[in-house]
N, C-alpha and C positions, 0 to 999 in steps of 0.2 A: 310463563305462568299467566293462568288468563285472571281476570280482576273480575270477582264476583260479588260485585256492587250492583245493587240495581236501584236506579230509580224511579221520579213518576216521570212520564212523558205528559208536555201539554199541548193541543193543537188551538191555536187562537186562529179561527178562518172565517173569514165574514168578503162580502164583496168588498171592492173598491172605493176610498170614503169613509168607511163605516166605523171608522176610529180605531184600528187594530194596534199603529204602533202607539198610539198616545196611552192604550193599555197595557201594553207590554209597557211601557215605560214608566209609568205607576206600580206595575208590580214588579219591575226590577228593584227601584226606588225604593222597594215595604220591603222587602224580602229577598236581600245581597245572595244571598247562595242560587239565585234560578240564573239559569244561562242562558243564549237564545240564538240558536243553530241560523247560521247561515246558508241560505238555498244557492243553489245554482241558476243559472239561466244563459239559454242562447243569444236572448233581447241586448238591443244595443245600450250601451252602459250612457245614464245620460250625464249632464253636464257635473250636476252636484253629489254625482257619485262615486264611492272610492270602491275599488277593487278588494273584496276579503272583507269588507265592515257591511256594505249594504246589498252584494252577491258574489258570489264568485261567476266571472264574467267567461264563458268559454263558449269555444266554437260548438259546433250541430256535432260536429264526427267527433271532437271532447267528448261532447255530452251523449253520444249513443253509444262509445266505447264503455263508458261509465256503469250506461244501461245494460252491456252483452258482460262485464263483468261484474255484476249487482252489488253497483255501491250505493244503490239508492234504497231508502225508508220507503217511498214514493213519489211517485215524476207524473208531469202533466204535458198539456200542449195546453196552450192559452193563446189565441191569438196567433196561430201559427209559432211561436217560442216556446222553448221545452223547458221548464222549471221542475226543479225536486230539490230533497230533503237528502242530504249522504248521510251514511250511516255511522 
């Protein structure tokens, strides 16, 4: 049975810097029911990162298998590293 719930979607995108998570972070903080999808990316996972909280960390051929079976919202290259949104 498919679940015909919909709700809003929000995209918070600004450059690098420009205070995106200290925003999300105030409106988790006001308003417990928002949730805040975790992206993927190719980029090397750094030191003070954990795997599933701040990306899910996968290989180039992970992440284009991903893309040939469209699990992505939307995917980028950035830097030479492939980030997106699953669905």
């Amino acid at each position: 049975m498919m679940n015909d719930k919909r709700g809003n979607l929000f995209i918070i995108s600004a450059a690098s810097g420009t205070g995106k998570t200290s925003l999300v972070k105030s409106l988790l903080e006001m308003m417990p029911n928002l949730y805040v999808s975790i992206s993927h990316t190719t980029r090397p996972k750094r030191a003070y990162e954990t795997d599933g909280i701040h990306y899910h960390f996968v290989e180039k051929t992970e992440f284009e298998s991903l893309i040939k079976t469209n699990q992505f919202l939307e995917y980028a290259v950035v830097f030479e590293n492939y980030y997106g949104t699953s669905k």
